[in-house]
TIVO-2410 file (N, C-alpha, C; in nm, 3 decimals):
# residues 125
REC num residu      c1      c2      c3 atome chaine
REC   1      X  25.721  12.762  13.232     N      A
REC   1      X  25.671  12.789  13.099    CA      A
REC   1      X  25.726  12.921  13.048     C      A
REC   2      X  25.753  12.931  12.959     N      A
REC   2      X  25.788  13.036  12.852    CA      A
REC   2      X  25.703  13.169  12.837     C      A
REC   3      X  25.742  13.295  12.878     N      A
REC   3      X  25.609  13.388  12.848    CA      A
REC   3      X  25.588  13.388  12.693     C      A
REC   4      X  25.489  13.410  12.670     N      A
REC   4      X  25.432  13.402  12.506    CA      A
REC   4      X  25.404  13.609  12.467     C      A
REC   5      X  25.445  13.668  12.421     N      A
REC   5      X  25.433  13.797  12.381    CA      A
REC   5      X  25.293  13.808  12.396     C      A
REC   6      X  25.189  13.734  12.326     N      A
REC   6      X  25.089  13.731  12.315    CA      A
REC   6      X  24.997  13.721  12.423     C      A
REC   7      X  25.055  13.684  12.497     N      A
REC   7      X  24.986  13.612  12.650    CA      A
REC   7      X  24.899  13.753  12.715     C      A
REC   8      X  24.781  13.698  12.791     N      A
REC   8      X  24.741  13.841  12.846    CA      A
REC   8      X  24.739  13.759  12.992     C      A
REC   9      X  24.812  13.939  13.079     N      A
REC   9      X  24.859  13.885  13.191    CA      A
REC   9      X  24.742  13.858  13.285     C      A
REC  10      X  24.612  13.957  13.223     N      A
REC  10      X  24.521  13.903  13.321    CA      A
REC  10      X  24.461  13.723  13.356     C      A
REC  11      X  24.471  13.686  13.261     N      A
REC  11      X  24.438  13.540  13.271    CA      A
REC  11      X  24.534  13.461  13.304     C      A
REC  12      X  24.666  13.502  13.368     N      A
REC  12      X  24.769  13.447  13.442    CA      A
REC  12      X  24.653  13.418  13.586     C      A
REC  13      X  24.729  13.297  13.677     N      A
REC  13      X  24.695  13.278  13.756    CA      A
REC  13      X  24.782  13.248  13.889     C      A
REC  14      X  24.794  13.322  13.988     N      A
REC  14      X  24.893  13.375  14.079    CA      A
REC  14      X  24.851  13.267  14.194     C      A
REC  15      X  24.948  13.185  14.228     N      A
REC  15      X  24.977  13.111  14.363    CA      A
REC  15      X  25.082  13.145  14.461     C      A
REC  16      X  25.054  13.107  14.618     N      A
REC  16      X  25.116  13.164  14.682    CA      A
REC  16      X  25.253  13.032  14.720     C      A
REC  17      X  25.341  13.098  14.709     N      A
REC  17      X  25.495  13.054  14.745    CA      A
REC  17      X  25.497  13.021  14.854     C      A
REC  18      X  25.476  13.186  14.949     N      A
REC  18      X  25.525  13.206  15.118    CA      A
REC  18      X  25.398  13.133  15.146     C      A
REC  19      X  25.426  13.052  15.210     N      A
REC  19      X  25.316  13.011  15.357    CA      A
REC  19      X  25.283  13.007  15.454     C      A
REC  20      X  25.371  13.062  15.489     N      A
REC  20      X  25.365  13.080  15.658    CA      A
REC  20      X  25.335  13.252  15.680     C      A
REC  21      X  25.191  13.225  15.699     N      A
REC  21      X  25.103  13.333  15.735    CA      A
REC  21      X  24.985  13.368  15.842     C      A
REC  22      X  24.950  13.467  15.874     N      A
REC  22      X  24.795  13.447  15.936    CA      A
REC  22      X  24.731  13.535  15.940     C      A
REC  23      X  24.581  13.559  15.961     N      A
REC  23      X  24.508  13.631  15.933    CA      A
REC  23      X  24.459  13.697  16.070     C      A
REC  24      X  24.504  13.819  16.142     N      A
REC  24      X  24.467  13.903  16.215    CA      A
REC  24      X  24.382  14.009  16.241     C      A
REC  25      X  24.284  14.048  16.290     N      A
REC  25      X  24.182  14.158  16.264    CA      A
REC  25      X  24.150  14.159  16.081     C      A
REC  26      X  24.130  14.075  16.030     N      A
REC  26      X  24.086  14.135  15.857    CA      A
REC  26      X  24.218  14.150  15.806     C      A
REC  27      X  24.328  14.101  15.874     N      A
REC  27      X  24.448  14.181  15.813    CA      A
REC  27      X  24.550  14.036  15.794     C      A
REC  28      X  24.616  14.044  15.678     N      A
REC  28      X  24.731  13.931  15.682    CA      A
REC  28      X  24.864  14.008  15.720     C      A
REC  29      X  24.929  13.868  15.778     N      A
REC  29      X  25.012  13.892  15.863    CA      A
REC  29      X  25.129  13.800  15.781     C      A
REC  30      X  25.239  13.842  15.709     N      A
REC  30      X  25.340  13.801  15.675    CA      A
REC  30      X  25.491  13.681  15.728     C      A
REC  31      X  25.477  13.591  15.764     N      A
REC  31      X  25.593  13.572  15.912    CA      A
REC  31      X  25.687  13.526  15.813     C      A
REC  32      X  25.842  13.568  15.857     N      A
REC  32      X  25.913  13.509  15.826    CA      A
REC  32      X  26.014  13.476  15.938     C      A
REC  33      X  26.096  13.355  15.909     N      A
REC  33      X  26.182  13.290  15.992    CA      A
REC  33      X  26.301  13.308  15.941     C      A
REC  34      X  26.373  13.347  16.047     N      A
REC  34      X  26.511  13.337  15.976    CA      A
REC  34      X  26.609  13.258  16.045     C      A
REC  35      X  26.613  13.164  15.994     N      A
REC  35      X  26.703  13.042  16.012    CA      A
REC  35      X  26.807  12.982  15.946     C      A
REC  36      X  26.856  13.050  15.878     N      A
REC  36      X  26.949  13.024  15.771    CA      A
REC  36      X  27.106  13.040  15.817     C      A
REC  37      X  27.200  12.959  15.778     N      A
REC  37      X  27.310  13.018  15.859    CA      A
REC  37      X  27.339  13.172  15.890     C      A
REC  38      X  27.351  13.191  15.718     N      A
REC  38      X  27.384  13.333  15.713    CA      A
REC  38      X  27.270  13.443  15.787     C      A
REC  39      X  27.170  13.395  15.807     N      A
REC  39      X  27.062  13.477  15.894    CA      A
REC  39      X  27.083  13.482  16.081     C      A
REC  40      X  27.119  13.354  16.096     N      A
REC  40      X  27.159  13.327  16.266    CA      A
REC  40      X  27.254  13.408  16.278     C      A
REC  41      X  27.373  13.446  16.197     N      A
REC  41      X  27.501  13.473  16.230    CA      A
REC  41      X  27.483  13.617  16.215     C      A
REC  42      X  27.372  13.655  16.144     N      A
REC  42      X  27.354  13.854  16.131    CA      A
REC  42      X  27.243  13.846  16.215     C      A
REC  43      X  27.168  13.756  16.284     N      A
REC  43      X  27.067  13.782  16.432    CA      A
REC  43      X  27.152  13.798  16.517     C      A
REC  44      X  27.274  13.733  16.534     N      A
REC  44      X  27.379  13.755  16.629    CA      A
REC  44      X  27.434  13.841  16.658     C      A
REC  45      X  27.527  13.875  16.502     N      A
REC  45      X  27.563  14.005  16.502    CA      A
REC  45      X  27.490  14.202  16.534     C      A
REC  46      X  27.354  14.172  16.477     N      A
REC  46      X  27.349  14.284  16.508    CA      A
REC  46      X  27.173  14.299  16.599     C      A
REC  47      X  27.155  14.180  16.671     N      A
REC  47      X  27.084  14.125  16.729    CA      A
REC  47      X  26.926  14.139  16.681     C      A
REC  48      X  26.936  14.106  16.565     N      A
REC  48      X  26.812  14.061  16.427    CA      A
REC  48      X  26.702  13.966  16.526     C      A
REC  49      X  26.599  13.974  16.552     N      A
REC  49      X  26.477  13.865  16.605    CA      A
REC  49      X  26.473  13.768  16.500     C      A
REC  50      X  26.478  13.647  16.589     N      A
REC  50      X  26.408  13.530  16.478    CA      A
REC  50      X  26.358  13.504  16.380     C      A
REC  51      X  26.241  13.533  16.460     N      A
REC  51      X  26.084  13.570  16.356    CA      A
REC  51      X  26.077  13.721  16.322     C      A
REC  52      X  26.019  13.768  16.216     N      A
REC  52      X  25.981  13.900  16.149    CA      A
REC  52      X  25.865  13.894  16.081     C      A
REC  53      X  25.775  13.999  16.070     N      A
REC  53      X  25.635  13.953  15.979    CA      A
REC  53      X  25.626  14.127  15.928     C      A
REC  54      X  25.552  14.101  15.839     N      A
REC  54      X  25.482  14.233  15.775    CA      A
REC  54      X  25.327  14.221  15.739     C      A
REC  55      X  25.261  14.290  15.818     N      A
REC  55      X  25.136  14.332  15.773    CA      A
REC  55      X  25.137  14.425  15.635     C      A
REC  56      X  24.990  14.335  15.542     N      A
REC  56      X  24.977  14.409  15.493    CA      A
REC  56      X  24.824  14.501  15.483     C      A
REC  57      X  24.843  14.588  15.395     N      A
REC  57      X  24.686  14.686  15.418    CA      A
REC  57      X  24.546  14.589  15.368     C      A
REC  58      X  24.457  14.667  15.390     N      A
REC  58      X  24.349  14.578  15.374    CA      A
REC  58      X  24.321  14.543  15.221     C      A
REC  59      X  24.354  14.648  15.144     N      A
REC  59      X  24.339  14.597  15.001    CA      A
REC  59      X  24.440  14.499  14.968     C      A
REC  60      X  24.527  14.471  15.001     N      A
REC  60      X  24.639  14.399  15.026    CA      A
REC  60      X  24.637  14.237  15.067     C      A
REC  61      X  24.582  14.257  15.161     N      A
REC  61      X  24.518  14.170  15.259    CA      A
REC  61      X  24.445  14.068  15.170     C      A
REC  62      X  24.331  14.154  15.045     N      A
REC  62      X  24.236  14.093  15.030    CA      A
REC  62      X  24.277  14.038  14.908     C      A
REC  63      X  24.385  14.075  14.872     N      A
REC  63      X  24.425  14.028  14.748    CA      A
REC  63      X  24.505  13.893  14.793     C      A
REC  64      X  24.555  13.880  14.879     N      A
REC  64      X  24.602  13.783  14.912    CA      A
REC  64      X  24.521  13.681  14.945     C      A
REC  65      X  24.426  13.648  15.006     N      A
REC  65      X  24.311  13.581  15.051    CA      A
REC  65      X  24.256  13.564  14.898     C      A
REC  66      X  24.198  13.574  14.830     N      A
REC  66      X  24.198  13.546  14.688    CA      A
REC  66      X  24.293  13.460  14.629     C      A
REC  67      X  24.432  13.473  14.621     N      A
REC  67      X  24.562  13.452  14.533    CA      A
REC  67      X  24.551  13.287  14.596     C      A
REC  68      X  24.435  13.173  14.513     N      A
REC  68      X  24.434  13.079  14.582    CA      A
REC  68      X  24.485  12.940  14.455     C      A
REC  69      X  24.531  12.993  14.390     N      A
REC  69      X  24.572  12.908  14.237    CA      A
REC  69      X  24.477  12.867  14.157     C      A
REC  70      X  24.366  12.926  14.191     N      A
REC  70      X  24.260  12.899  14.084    CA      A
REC  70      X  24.207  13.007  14.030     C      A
REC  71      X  24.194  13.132  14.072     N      A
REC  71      X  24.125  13.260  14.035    CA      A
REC  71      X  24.256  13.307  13.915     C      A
REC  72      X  24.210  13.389  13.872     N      A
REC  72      X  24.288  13.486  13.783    CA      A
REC  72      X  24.302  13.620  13.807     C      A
REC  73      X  24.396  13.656  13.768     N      A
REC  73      X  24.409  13.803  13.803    CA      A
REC  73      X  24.284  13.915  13.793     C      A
REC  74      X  24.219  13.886  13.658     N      A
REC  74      X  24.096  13.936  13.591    CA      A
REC  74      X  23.991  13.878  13.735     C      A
REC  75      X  23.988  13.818  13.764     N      A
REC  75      X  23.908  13.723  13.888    CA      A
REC  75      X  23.892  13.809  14.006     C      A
REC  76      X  24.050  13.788  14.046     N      A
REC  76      X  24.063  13.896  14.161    CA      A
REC  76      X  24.020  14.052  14.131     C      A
REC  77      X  24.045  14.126  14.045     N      A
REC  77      X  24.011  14.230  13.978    CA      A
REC  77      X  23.879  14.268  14.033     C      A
REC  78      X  23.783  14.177  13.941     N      A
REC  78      X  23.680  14.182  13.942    CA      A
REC  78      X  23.598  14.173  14.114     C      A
REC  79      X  23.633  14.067  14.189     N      A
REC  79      X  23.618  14.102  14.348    CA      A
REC  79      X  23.644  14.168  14.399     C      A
REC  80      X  23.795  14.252  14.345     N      A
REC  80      X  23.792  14.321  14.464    CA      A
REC  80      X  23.676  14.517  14.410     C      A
REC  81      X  23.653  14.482  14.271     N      A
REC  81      X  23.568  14.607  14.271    CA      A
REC  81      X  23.422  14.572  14.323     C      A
REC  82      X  23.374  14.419  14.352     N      A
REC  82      X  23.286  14.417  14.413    CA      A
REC  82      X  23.286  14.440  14.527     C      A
REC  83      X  23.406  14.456  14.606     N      A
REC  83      X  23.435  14.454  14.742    CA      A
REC  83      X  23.473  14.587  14.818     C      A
REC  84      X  23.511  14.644  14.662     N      A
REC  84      X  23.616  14.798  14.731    CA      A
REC  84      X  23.511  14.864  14.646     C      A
REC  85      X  23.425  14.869  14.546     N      A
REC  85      X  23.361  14.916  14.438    CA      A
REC  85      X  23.452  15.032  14.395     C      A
REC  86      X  23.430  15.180  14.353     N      A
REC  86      X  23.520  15.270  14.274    CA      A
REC  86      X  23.693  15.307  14.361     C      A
REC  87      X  23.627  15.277  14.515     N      A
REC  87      X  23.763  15.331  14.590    CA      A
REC  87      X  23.878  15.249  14.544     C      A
REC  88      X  23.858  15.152  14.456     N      A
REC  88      X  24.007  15.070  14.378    CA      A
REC  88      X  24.013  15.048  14.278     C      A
REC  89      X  23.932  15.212  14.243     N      A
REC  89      X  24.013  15.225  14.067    CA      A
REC  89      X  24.173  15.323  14.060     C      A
REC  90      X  24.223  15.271  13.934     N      A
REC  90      X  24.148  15.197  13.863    CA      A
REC  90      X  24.243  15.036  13.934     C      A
REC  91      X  24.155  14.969  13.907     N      A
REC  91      X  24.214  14.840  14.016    CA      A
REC  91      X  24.296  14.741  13.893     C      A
REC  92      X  24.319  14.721  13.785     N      A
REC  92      X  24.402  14.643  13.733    CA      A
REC  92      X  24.530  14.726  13.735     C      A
REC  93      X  24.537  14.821  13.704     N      A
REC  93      X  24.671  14.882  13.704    CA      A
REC  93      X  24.755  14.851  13.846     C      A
REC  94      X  24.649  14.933  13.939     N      A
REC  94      X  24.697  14.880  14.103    CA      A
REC  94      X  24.750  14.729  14.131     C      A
REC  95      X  24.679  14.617  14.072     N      A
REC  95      X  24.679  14.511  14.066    CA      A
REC  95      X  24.758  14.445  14.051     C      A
REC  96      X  24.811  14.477  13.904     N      A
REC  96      X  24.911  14.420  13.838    CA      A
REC  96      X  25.053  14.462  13.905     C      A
REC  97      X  25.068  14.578  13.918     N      A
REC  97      X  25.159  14.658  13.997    CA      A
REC  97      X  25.183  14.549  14.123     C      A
REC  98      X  25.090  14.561  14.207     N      A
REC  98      X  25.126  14.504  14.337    CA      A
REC  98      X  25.125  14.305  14.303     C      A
REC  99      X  25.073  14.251  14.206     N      A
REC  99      X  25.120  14.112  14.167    CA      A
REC  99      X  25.279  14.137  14.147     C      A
REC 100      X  25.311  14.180  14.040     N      A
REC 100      X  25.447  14.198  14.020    CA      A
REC 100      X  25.544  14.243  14.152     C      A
REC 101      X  25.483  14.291  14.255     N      A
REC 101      X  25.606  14.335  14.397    CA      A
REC 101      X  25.595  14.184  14.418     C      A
REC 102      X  25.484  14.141  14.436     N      A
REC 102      X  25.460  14.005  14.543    CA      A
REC 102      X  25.578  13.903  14.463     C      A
REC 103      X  25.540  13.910  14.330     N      A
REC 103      X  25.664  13.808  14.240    CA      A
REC 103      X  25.808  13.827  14.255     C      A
REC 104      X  25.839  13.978  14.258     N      A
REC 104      X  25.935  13.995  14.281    CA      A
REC 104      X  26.009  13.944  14.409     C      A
REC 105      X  25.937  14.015  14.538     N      A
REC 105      X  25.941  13.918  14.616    CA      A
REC 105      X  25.971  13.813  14.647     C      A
REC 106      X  25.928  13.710  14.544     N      A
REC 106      X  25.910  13.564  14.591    CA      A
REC 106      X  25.833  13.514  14.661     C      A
REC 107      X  25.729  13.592  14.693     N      A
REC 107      X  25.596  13.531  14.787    CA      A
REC 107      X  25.503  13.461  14.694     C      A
REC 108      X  25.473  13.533  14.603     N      A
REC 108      X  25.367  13.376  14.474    CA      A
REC 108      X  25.468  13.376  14.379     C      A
REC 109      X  25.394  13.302  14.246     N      A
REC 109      X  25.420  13.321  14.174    CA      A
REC 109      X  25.331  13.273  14.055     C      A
REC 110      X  25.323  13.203  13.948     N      A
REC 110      X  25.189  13.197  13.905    CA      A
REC 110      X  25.179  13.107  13.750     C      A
REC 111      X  25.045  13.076  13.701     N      A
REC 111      X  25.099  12.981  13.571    CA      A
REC 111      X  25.045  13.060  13.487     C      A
REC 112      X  25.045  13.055  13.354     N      A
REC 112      X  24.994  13.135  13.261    CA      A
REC 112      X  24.848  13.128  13.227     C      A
REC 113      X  24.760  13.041  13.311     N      A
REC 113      X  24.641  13.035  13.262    CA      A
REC 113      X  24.621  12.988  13.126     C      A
REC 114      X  24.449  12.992  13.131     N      A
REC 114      X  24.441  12.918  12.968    CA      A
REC 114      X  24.422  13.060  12.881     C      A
REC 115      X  24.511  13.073  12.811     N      A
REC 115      X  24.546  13.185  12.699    CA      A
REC 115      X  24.437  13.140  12.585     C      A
REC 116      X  24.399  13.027  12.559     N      A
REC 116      X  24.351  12.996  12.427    CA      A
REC 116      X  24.158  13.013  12.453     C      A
REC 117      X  24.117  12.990  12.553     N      A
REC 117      X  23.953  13.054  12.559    CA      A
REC 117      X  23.926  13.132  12.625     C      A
REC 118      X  24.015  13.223  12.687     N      A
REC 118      X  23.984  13.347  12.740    CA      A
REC 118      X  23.944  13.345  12.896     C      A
REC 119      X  24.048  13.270  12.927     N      A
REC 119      X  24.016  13.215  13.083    CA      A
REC 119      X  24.016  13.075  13.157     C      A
REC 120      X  23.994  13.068  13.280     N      A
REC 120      X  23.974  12.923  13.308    CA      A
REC 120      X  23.822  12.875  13.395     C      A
REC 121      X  23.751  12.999  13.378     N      A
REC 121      X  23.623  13.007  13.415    CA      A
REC 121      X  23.595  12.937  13.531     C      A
REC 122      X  23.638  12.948  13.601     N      A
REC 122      X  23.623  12.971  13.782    CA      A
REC 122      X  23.575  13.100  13.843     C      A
REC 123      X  23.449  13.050  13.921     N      A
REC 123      X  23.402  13.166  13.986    CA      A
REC 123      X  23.437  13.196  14.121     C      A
REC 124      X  23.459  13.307  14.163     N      A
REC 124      X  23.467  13.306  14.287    CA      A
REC 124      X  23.361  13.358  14.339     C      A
REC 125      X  23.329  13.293  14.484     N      A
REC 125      X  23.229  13.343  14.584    CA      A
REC 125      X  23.242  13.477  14.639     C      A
***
């Protein structure tokens, strides 16, 4: 879909791409495989491991565990100040910031939500 100027990014709704993950002590755990020609042949060369993962931090963590294709950014927002209360202000700025690495990335990515009533009114637990 087309971004709309108008669009507000909070009511975008962020799904996850990467899947191959897991959840360790409270903490997500990133894995990636590298299996690709061009990946075997630079494991070879400069003796690269297979598998690679990245942990991320707990605010991190929790944003991910959320990012389930139904919440909204505004969604997540909102949990995680129930969760982190002031220690993640201000938390949309943080938010948006760290959505946009994850996109960049290529780990989610996301649909525009419903722009026209101000949400898609899903609650989260």
């Amino acid at each position: 879909m087309a971004k709309n100027d108008k669009d507000n990014f909070l009511l975008y709704v962020p799904f996850k791409k990467h899947k191959d993950y897991e959840i360790k002590k409270g903490k997500v755990l990133l894995i990636f495989r590298h299996d690709k020609p061009v990946e075997k042949l630079m494991r070879w060369l400069i003796k690269k491991p297979y598998i690679s993962d990245i942990e991320l931090d707990s605010m991190g963590s929790r944003v991910w565990e959320l990012i389930n294709g139904k919440n909204t950014v505004y969604d997540i927002g909102q949990q995680l100040i129930k969760f982190y209360g002031k220690g993640c202000e201000p938390v949309y700025d943080r938010l948006i910031l760290y959505i946009r690495y994850l996109i960049k990335k290529g780990w989610i990515s996301f649909d525009r939500g419903n722009q026209e009533v101000g949400g898609n009114g899903n609650a989260i637990e």
